[in-house]
C-alpha positions in Angstrom: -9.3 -8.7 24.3 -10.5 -9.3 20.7 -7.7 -11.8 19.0 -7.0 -10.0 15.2 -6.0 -12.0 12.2 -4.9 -10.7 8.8 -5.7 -12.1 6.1 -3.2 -11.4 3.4 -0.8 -11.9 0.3 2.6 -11.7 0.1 2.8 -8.1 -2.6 -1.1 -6.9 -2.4 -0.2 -3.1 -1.3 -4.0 -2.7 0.1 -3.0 -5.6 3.0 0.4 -3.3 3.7 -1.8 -0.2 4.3 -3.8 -2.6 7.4 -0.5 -4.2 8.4 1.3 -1.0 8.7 -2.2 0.8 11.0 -1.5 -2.1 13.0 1.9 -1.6 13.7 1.8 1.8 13.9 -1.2 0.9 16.5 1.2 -1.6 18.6 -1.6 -4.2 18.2 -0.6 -7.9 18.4 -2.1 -9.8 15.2 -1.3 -12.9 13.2 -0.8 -12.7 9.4 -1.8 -15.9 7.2 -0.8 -15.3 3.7 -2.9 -17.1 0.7 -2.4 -17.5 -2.9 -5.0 -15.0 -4.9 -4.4 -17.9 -7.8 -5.9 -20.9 -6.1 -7.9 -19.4 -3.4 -8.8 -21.7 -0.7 -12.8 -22.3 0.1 -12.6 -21.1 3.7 -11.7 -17.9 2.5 -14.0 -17.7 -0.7 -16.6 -18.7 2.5 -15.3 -15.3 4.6 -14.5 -12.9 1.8 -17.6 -11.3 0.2 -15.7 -9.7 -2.6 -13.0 -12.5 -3.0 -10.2 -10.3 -2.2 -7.7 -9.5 0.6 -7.2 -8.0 2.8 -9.7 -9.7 5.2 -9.2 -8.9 9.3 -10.5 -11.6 11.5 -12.2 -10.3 15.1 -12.5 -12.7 17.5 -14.1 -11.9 20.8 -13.3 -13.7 23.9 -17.1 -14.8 24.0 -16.4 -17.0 21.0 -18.1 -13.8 18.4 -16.5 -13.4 15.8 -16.2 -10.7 12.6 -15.0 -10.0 9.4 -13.8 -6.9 7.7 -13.0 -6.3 4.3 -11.8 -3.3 2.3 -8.5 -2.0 3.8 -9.9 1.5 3.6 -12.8 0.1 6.2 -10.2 -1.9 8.0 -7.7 0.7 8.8 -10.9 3.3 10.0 -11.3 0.2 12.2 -8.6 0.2 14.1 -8.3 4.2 14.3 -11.5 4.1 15.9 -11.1 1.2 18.2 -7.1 0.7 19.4 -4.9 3.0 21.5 -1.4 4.6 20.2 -0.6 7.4 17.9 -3.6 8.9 16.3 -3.6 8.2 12.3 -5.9 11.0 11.3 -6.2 14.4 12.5 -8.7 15.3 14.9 -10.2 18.0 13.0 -12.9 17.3 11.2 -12.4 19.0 7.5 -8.3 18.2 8.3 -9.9 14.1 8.3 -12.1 14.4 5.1 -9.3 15.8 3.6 -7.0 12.5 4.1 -9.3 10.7 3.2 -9.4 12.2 0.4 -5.9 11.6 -0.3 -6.0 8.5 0.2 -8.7 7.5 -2.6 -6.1 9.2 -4.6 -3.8 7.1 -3.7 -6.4 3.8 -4.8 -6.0 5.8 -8.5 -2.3 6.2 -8.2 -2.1 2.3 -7.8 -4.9 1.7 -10.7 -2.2 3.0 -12.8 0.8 1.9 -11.2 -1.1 -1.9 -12.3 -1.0 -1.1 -15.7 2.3 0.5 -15.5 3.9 -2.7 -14.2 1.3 -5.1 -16.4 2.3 -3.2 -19.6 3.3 -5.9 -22.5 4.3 -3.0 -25.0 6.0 0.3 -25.2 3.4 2.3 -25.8 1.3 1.3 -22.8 4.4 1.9 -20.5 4.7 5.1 -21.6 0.4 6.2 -21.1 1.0 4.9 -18.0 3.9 6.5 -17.0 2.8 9.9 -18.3 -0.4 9.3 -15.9 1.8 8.6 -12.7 4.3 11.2 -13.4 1.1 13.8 -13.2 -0.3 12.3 -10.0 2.8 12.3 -8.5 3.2 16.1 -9.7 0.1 16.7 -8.0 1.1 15.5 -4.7 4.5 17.7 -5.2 1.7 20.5 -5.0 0.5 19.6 -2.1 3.0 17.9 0.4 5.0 20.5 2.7 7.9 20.1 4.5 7.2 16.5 5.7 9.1 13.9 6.8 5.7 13.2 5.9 2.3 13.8 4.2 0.9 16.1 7.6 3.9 16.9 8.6 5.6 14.9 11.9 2.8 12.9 12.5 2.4 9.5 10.4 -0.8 9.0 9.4 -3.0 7.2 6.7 -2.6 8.1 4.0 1.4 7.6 4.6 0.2 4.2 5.4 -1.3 4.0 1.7 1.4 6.0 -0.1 4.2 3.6 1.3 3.4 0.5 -0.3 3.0 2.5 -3.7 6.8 3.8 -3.1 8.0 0.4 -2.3 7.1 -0.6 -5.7 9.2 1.5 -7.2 12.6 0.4 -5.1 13.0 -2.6 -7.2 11.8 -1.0 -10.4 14.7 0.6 -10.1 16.9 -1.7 -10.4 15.7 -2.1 -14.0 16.2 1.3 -14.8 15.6 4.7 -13.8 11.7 5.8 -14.9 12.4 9.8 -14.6 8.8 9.6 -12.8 10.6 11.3 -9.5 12.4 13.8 -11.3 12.2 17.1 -10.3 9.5 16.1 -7.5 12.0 17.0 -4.2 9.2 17.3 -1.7 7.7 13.8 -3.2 11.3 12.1 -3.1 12.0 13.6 1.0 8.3 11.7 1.7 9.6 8.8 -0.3 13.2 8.1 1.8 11.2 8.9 5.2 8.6 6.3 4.9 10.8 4.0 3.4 12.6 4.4 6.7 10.2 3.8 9.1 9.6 0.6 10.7 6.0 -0.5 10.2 6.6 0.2 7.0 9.6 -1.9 6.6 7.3 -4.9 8.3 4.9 -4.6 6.0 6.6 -7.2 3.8 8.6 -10.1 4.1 12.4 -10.1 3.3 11.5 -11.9 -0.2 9.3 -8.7 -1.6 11.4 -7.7 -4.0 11.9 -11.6 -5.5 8.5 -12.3 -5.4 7.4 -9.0 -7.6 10.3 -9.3 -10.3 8.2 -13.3 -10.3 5.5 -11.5 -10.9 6.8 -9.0 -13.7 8.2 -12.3 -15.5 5.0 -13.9 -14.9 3.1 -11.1 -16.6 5.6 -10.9 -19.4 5.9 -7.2 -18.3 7.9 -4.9 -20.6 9.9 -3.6 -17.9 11.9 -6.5 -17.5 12.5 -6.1 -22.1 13.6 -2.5 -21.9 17.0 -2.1 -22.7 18.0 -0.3 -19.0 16.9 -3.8 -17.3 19.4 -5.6 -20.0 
């Protein structure tokens, strides 16, 4: 039985998306979590792009593999680990998800510069931007709990980590980015619920991304709702 090890950091939503497939898979793993600021050789040795998430595969004969990507990753273990299926079986029904989920890689381009934003004015493009994406998905969601319907799958694995960000936003102040958005919000509180996605993150999440907010001297943490 191949022995799996995550290579992580404590708030990179990417390494949530492969932590949550592999709970949702049942798969035993170990998670070692490294600082993205002082990045240690072994990993600059392992990691081709210099970023995490990595997943370690070692084989009983001693073989051993590296992944990277956590799009690449999470196919991975779809394709190669028992339990729920996290895509649908039909083929269009798949490409579609996928699709979804590279919109969900833009949603967090601009969630970056949402929470990065040193001035007013960038805040606001950026909060125009996700308040559109997030319309767009309004379109498209049904009645849930979530994305497909009853069946987790991927691209609720992507989306969760995105929605996390915004639980400790909001204790600075409400955005109005949800508003309106019912379908979007039901999604939200469901995958907030579940509990992969709960294990996705350690129980100082919300401390370590209000660090990094201060740390990026983001305006959020200025705005008159956070006072």
């Amino acid at each position: 039985m191949s022995r799996l090890t995550l290579i992580s950091h404590h708030l990179c939503p990417y390494v949530q998306r492969a932590a949550i497939a592999l709970r949702e898979k049942g798969v035993p793993f170990e998670r070692i979590n490294i600082d993205l600021a002082n990045k240690p050789d072994w990993f600059l040795e392992i990691s081709p792009l210099g970023k995490v998430p990595l997943l370690r595969i070692e084989e009983d004969d001693g073989g051993e593999a590296i992944l990277f990507e956590s799009s690449v990753i999470c196919e991975y273990l779809e394709e190669t680990q028992a339990g729920s299926a996290l895509h649908p079986a039909d083929p269009l029904a798949r490409a579609r998800h996928r699709g979804w989920m590279e919109f969900g890689s833009s949603v967090l381009s601009d969630l970056w510069g949402y929470e990065t934003a040193t001035e007013v004015e960038q805040l606001e493009a950026k909060r125009k931007a996700l308040i559109a994406k997030f319309a767009t998905l309004e379109g498209v969601l049904a009645d849930g709990p979530y994305f497909s319907g009853s069946s987790f799958s991927l691209v609720d694995a992507v989306f969760a980590p995105i929605f996390r960000y915004f639980d400790v936003f909001e204790r600075l102040g409400d955005s109005g980015i949800f508003a309106g958005l019912e379908r979007v919000t039901r999604w939200r509180i469901a995958l907030g619920e579940r509990r992969s996605v709960k294990d996705a993150v350690g129980e100082d999440y919300p401390q370590r991304l209000m660090e990094f907010l201060d740390k990026h001297e983001s305006i959020l943490l200025r705005l008159p709702a956070a006072a």
